[in-house]
N, C-alpha and C positions, 0 to 999 in steps of 0.2 A: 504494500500500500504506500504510494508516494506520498509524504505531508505536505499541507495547505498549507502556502505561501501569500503573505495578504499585499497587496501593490498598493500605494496609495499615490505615487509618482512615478512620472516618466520621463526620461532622459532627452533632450532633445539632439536630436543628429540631423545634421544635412540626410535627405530623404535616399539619394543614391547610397550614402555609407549605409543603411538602414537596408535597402534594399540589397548591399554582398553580403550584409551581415546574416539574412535571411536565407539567402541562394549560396551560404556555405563559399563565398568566396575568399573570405579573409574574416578572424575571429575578433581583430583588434578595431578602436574605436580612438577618434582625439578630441575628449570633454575637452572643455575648456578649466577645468578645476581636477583636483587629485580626488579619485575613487579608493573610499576602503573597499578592502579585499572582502568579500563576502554582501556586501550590498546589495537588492536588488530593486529593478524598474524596469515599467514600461519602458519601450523606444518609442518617443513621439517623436514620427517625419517632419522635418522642418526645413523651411527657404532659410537657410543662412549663408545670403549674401557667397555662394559658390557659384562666379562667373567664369565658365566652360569657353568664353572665349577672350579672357586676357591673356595676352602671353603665350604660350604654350600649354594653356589650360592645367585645370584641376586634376583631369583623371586621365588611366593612361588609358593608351587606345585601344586596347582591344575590353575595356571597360567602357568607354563614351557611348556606344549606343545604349547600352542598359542605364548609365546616367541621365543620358537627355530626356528618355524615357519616363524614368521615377519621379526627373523636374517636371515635365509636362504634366504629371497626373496630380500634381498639386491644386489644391484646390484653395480659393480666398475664404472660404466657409466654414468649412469641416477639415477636420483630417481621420486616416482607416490608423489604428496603432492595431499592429497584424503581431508582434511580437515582444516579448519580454526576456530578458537577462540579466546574469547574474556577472558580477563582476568576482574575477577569480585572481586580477593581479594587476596593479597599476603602478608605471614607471616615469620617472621622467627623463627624456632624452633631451639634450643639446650635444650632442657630438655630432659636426658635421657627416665624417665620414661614415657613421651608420645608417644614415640619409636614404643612400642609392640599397640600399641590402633591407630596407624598411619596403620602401616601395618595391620590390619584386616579390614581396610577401603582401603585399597589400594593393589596391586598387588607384592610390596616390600615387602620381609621378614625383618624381626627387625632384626637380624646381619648384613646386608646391610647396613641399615641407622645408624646403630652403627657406622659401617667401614666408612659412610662419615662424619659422627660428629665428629670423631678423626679425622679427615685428616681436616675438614674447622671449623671454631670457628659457623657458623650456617647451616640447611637446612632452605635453603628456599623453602614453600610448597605455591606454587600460584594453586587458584580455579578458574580451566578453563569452561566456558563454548564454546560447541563444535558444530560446523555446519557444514554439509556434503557440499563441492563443489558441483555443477550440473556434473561435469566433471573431474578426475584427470586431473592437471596439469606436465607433465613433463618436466625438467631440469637435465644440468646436475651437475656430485655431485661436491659439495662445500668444499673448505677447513674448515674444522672442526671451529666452531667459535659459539657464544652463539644467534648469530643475523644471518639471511643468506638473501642478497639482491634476488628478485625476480628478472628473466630475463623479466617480463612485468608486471606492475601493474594490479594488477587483481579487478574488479569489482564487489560486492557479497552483499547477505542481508541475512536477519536470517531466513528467510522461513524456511531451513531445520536443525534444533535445532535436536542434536543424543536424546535431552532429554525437556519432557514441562517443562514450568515456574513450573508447580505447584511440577514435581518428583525433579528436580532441587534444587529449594528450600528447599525440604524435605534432599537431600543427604546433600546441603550445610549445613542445620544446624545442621546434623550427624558428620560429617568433623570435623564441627567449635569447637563443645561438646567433642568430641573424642566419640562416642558414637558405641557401640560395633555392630556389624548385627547383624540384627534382623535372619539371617536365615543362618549359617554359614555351615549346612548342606546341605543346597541344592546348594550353591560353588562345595563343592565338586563333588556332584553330577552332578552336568551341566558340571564339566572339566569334569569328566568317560564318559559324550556323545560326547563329540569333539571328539573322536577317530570314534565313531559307525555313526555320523551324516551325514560325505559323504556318506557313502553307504548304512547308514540304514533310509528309509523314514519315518518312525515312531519315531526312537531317534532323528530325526532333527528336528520333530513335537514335543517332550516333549524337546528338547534343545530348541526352541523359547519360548515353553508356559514358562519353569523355569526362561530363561531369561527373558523376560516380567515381571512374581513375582517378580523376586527380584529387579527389579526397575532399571536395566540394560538398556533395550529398553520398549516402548512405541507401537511397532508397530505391532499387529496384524501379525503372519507368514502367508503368502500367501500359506494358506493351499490346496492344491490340493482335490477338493469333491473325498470323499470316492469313488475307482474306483467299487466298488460291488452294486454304486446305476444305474452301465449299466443291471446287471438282475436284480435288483429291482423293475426299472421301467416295467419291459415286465410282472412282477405277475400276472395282472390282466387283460392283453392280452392273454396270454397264459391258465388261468383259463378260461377266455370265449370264449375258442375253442374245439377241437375235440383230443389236441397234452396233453393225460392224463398222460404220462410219462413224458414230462419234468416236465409238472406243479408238480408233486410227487416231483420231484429233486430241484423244487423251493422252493415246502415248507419247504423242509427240508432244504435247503440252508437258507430261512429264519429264521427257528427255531433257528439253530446254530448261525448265527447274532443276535439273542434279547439275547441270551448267556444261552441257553437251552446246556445241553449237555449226551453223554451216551458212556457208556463204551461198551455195549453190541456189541458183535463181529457178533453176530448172524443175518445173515441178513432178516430173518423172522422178526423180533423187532429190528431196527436199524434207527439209523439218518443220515446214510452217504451218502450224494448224489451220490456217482459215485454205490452206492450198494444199488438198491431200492428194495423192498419186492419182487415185480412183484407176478405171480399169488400164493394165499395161504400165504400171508406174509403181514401184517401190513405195512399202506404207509407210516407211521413215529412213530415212539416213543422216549420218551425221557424221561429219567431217572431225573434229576438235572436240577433246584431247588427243584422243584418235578416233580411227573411224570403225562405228558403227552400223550396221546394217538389217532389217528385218524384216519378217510378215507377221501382221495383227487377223487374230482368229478368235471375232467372239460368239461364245455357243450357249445355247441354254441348256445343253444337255445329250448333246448327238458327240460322239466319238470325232477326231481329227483325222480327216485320211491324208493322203501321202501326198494327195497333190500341193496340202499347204508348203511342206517343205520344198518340193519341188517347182513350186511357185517361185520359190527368194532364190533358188538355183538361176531358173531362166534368167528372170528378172534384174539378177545380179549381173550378171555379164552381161546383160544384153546392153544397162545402162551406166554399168561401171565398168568393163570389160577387164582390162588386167587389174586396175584397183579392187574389186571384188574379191580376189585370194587374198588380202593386207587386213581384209575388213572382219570385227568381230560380226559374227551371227547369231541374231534372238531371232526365237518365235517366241511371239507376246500368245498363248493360248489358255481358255478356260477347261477345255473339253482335255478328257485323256487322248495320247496319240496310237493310231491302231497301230499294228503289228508291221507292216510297210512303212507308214509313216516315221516311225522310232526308227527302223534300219537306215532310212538315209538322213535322220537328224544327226544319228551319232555318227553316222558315217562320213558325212560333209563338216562334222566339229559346231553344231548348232549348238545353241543353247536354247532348252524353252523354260519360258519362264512363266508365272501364274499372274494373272492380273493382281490377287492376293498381295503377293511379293512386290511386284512395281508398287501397290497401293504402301503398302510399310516401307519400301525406300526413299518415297517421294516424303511422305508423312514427316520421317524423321528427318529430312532437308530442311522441309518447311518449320519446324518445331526447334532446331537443332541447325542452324542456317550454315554453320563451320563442320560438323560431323561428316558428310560425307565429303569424301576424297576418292576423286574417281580413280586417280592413278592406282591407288590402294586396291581398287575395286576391280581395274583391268586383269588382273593373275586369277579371279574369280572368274572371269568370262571369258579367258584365252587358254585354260587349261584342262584339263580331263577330269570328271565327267562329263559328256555330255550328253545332251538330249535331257528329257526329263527332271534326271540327277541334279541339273545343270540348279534347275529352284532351289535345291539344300544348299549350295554354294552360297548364293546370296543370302539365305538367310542367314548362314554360318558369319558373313559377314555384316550381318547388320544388329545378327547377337554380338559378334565382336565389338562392335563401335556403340554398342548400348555398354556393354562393359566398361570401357573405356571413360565413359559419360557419369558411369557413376562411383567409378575410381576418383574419377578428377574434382566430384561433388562433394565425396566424403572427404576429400583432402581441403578443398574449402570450409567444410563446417569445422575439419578439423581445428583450423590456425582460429576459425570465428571461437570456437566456442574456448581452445587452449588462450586464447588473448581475453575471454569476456573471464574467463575462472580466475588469472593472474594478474587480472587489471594492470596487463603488460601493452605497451606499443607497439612491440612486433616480438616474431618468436625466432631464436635461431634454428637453421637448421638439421643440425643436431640432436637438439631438443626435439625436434616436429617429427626428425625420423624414429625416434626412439616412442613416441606418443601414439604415432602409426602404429608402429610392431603389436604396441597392447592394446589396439583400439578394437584388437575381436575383428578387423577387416577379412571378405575372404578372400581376397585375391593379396599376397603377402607382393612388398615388390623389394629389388635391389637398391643399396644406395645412391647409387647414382641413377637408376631408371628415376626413386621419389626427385631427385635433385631434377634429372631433366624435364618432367611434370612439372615440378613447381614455376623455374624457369618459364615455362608454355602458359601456364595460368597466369603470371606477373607481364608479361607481354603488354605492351602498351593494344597490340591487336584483341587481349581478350580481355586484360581488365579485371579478373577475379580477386586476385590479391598484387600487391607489392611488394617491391624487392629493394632492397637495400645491402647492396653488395658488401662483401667480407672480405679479410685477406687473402682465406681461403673458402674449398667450396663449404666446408661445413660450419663457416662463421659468415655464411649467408645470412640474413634477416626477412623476415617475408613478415606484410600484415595484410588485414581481410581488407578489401574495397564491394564485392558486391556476391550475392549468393549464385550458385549458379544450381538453379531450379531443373529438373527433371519431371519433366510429362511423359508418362506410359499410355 
């Protein structure tokens, strides 16, 4: 049960400071008076005289639009107070030279905080930590002052921290060091998606995931499931009926989702769904990574005769001619293949595979957008068994890559949950190997496999935890950045 904390005042801050204080961009604040440690208040948003185009402005740039932004939403009437914090540590700085290593940890450019160390004998830099209200409070606006009385005391607890104990601690003692980002490239990069992220659903998905990395938020973006798992799921409905023309348009729909692709305009040999072979013309081909080849056979219940195989024979040469032996071969079929039909599948090196099977490879694409690796996936479709058989393969490998998925999950909750028990900042990995071993896992792994894992998961491409390199490999440092969820 968190205790009730009673607010009867609120801080005033330029409304942008309020606004990174909120979005986890930087923990620190510059009152104009010394904060004791343990204090707490409202943030009232406030115009304090922050003019964005003296000079080379207030705020750095890849801050300025979310600035201008928070100025614009001021209102002469009212103000929204969205959050409250607790002061956990206040300093005073006048040392020039800490100037430029302040602002790379904060949203202030060094000529700024130049311009107020000439004007006041210190900055004072207090370290706020920050909780989301359940509800904006509005009031109205206050005469300019460093303290602003609430119109009703308000009642609150720390449930909603914009940041855990464990990311918290970590920025604090980046702060306290002056200690440079670890990532000052991907700043930039996450301001370039604030412009595309209202309207583009995909930049506002790589703007949460960047935010989450760089230790800004904590919280999982409410990702919307992939809308292409609505024909995903019909694969293997539609493979086990009599409707042969869409299921063609599925498979090639799904082919181009595992990230098969072709340039070929030609629609005899093509992968474009709205442009199927139809009769005399291959139901798919695909060029890249490599190529691809096939015939789509859907049944509601009648056995496959031999011509289907013998269909992607003709077919093949006739429109690939010596490319055709280079090329992997599926039959996409629902029906069992007769006793003909299986002689020249395995004989010719096909593979057939179950609408089923496509429907759970595409699935786990879509759910799992980094999981499949088709190269990994080509020694499944260029090797022996084939025909029939050829379906255990794939799914051999799609049990595999579900493995894998929840190896790398439990190794996430692992550093979550070893950092939330030690109210540690990061764990070495030493330690996490040894936490592994007893953790009852059942897949046991080597210490350098756990090492190379972790490394894959701290990747700035995937984001799950962070690394903080060591002398050596087992004085690596790894902390949690975001869960990585598993849907079955």
């Amino acid at each position: 049960m968190n205790p009730s904390i009673l607010l009867q005042t609120a801080l005033a801050l330029p409304n942008p400071d309020i606004e990174a204080l909120i979005q986890g961009r930087m923990i620190a604040a510059m009152p104009r008076m010394f904060l004791n440690p343990g204090r707490t208040f409202a943030l009232y948003p406030a115009n304090l005289s922050v003019d964005l185009l003296s000079g080379d402005g207030y705020y750095r740039s890849h801050f300025l639009p979310v600035a201008q932004k928070a100025l614009a939403q001021l209102n002469t009437d009212k103000v929204s107070i969205k959050a409250w914090a607790r002061c956990e540590l206040c300093q005073m700085v006048n040392d020039p030279e800490s100037l430029e290593a302040l602002s790379l940890l904060t949203v202030w450019k060094t000529e700024a905080l130049q311009q107020i160390l000439q004007q006041r004998p210190f900055i004072f830099v207090a370290y706020l930590r920050v909780y989301l209200l359940p509800q904006p409070l509005e009031m109205p606006v206050h005469p300019s002052g460093n303290f602003v009385s609430l119109p009703k005391s308000l009642t609150v607890t720390d449930s909603t921290p914009v940041l855990s104990d464990s990311i918290f601690a970590k920025r604090r003692q980046k702060l306290e060091k002056l200690e440079p980002p670890e990532h000052p490239e991907l700043e930039e990069l996450q301001s370039a998606l604030v412009h595309l992220s209202t309207t583009n659903p995909k930049a506002k998905q790589l703007d949460a995931e960047i935010t989450i990395f760089l230790g800004w938020s904590e919280n999982s973006p409410t990702a919307k499931p992939d809308p292409d798992l609505d024909w995903i799921k019909t694969i293997a409905q539609i493979g086990n009926s009599s409707d042969g023309n869409t299921f063609e348009k599925l498979v090639r729909k799904s082919f181009i989702k595992l990230g098969f692709a072709n340039s070929n305009n030609k629609p005899e040999a093509s992968l474009d769904p709205e442009s199927t072979g139809g009769a005399g013309g291959l139901d798919f081909y695909c060029e890249t990574p490599y190529q691809v080849v096939g015939e789509c056979k859907a049944t509601k219940s009648e056995t496959v005769a031999d011509g289907t195989p013998a269909q992607l024979i003709k077919l093949g040469h006739k429109h690939l001619q010596e490319q055709y032996n280079c090329c992997i071969k599926i039959i996409m079929a629902a029906g069992q293949l007769n006793k003909h039909a299986k002689q020249t599948a395995i004989g010719n090196q096909m593979n057939v595979i179950r609408p089923e099977t496509l429907q759970k490879l595409v699935e786990l694409k879509a759910k799992q957008p980094g999981s499949i690796d088709l190269l990994q996936l080509k020694p499944c479709l260029e090797q022996q068994p084939f025909g029939e058989e050829a379906d255990a393969k794939v799914n051999r490998y799609i049990d595999d890559v579900r493995e894998k998925l929840k190896v790398r999950s439990q190794i996430v909750q692992l550093v979550k949950d070893f950092l939330g028990r030690t109210k540690s900042t990061s764990v070495e990995f030493n330690q996490l190997h040894g936490a592994y071993a007893f953790s009852m896992s059942p897949q046991p792994l080597k210490y350098e496999e756990m090492h190379h894992i972790l490394i894959e998961l701290s990747s700035p491409l995937t984001g799950y935890l962070g690394r903080i390199k060591g002398e050596d490999l087992g004085r690596d440092r790894f902390y949690f950045l975001r869960d990585l969820p598993l849907d079955d």
